[in-house]
N, C-alpha and C positions, 0 to 999 in steps of 0.2 A: 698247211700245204703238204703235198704228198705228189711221189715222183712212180712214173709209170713203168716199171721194171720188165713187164712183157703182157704183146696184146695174143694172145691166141685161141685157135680159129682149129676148126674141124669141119668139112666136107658132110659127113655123116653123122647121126646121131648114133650115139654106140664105139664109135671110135675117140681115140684120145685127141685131146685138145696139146696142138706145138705152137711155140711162140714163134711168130711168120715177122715178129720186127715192127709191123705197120701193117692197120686196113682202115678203109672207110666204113665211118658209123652212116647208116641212113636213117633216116628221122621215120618215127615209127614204125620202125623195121629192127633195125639191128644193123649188128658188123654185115657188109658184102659179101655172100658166099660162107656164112658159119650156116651151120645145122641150124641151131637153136632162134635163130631170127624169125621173125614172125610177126601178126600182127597178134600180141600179146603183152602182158607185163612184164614178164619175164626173157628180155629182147639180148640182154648183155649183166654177164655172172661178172661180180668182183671180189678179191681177196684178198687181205692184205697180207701181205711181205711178211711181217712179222708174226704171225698165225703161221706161216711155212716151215719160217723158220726155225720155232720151238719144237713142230713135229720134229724136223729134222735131226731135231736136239734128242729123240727119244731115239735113234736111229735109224729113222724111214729113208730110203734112198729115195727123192720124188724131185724132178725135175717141174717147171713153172710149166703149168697144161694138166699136170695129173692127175689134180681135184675138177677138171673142167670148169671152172674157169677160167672168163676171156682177157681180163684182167688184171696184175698183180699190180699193186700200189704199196710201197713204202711211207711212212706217215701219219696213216689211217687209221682207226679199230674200228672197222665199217660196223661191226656186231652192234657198237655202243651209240650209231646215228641213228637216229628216227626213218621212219618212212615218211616220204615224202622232200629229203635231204636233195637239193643240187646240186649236183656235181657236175663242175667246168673243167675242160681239158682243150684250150684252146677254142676252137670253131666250133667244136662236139659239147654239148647241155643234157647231161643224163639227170633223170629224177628217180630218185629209189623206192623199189616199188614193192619189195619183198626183202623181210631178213629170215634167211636159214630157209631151209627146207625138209620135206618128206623122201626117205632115203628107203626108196619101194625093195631095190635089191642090194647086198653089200658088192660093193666094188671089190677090185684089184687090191685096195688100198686096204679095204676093211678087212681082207680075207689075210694079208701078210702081219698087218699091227693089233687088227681087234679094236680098230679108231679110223674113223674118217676125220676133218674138219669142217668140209664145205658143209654138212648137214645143217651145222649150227653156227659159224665161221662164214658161211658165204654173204654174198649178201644178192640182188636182184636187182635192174634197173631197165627204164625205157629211155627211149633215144630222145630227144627234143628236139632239138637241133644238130643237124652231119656233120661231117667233115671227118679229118681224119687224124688218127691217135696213132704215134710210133711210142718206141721205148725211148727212155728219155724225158718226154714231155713231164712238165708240171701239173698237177692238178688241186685246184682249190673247192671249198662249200660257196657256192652263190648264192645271195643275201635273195629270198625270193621278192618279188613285187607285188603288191597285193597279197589278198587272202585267198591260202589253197583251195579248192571246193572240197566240200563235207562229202566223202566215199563211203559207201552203202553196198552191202549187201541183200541180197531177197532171198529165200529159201523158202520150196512151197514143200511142206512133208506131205504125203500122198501114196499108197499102196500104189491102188490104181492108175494115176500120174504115173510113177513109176516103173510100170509095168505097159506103159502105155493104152491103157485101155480105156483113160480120161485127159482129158485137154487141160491143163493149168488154166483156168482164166485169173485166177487171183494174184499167182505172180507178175501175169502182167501190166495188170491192176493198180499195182504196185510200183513197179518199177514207170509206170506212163506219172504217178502222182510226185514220186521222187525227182523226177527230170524236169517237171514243168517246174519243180520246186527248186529248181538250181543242184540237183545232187549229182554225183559222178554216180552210176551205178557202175560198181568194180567185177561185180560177178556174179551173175544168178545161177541157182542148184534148183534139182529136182529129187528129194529123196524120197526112199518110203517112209513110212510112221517106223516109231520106236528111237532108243535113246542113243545108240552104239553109233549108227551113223550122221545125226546132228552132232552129239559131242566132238568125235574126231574136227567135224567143218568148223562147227565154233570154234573152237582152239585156233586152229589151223588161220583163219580169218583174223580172228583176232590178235595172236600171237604173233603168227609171219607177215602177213600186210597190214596189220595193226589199221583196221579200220573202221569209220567214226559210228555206221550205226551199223547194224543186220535187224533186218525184219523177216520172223517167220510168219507162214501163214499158214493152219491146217495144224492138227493134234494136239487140239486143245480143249475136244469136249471130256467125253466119259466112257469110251468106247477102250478096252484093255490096251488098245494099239495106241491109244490118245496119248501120248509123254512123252510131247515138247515139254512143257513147264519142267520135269524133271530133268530131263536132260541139262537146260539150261540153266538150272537153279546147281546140277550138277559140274559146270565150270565156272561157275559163276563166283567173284570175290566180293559183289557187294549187291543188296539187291533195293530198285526202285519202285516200291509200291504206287505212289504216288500214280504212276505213266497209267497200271493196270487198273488203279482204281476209278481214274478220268475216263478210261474206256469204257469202261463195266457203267460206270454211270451215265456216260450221254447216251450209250447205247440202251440203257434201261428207260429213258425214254421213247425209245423206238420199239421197242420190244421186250418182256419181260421177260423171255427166252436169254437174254443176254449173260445173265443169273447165274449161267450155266458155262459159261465160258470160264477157264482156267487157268488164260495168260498171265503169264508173268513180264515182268522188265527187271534187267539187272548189267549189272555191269563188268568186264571183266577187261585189264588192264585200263587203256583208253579207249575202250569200246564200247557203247549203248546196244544190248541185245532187247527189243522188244518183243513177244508174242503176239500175233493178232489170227482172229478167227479164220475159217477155212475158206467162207461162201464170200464170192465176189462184194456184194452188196453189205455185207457185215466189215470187211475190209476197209471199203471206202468209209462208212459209219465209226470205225475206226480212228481212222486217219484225219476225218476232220475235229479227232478229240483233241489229237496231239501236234499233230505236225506243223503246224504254223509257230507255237511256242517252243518246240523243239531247237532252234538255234543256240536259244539260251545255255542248255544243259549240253549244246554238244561241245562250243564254245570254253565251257567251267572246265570237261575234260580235257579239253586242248590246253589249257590253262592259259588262254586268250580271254575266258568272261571276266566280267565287272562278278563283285559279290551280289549275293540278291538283294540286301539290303542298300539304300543309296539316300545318301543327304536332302 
């Protein structure tokens, strides 16, 4: 149980977050009136208390708003909960939706200590249900009901894509087979080929929204720009042959071009990263290797699956 030490709110993005005491959460929105509300994941910043408090201990003068966050919670080491965590505060149902983030410029904060906390300390949340959170209030983890849905990412690598001078059809390809599949799609990317800007996203995906699969599509033949598979074998902590070779094989019944494809699947924290080919039609050829069996393996990493073996 954890107690709600201040809710604060900012007008502007850019300006410092004050604790106002009391707002209304709006359901897939955010606080009433903060900058940061939106229809996005990242709808309401939380922080715990005791994360403040050690800076303070280093002797940072930072009043509850400084790190922006909307948030302070006594109780909690929000760092150490999962994504996908509920959190009750009364009326108000937040689901956490991102730990830490990407700190593009050093704040106020970083420039007087050479330390932020919210970078890697904060944590992320969307609204469920409204109502309204003062200082004071209680706040609990709520036992969820049912099973969460399986979140996916799609990422189509593409020069051209990228540059706008071709149309993605495979990522949406993609994302139309994962939705009739029951999946949440969390966020699709459009990058160029090469390794520097997949790696950053993988991390980023897998590490802050710690989600269950991403599926690339595109740079994976033999062309020098081609290095998905590198990329992703380059954050990668364990890797699944098994996924690449059920590809490579139904698809070599369709074609023996397929030979030629260089996906990989592997895995990094609790995340399935798959590679699958660039051309619309190879994707789908793809997808009917795996994806219906897929529950299994996402399941084991959730540490939700039965073992494969069974009496």
């Amino acid at each position: 149980m954890g107690t709600v030490l201040a809710v604060c709110t900012s007008e502007k993005k850019g300006v410092q977050k004050r604790d106002v005491g009391k707002a209304t959460f709006v359901k897939d929105w955010g606080i009433e009136g903060d900058a940061h509300a939106g229809k996005w994941h990242r709808q309401v910043s939380l922080l715990s208390a005791d994360k403040i408090d050690d800076f303070r201990a280093k002797g940072a003068e930072v009043v509850f708003g400084d790190f922006g966050e909307n948030l302070v919670v006594r109780g909690f080491d929000f760092r150490s909960l999962p994504v996908g965590t509920l959190l009750r505060c009364g009326e108000v149902l937040l689901e956490m939706t991102q730990i830490g983030k990407e700190c593009h410029s050093h704040c106020a904060i970083y420039q007087t200590m050479g330390d932020c906390i919210m970078p890697r300390e904060g944590v992320f949340a969307r609204v469920l249900e409204g109502g309204v959170i003062q200082n004071g209030d209680e706040m609990v983890i709520e036992e969820r009901v049912g099973k969460r849905p399986y979140q996916a990412a799609v990422i189509t690598l593409s020069d051209k894509g990228a540059r706008g001078e071709r149309e993605d059809k495979s990522g949406p390809v993609i994302v139309e087979r994962l939705e009739e599949a029951g999946y949440e799609v969390a966020e699709t990317l459009l990058l160029p080929d090469g390794p520097l800007p997949l790696k950053a996203q993988l991390i980023r995906l897998c590490d802050q929204r710690q989600l269950d699969l991403i599926l690339t599509t595109g740079g994976t033949g033999f062309t020098p720009r081609d290095q998905t598979p590198e990329a992703t074998l380059a954050v990668a902590e364990r890797q699944v042959p098994g996924i690449a070779e059920a590809i490579r094989a139904y698809s070599m019944q369709i074609t023996r071009r397929a030979m030629f494809s260089r996906g990989v699947a592997a895995i990094r924290g609790k995340t399935l990263i798959v590679n699958l080919p660039g051309s619309p039609k190879a994707v789908q050829e793809s997808l009917d290797a795996f994806l219906s069996d897929l529950p299994h393996g996402l399941d084991m990493l959730r540490g939700e699956g039965a073992e494969c073996a069974r009496k």
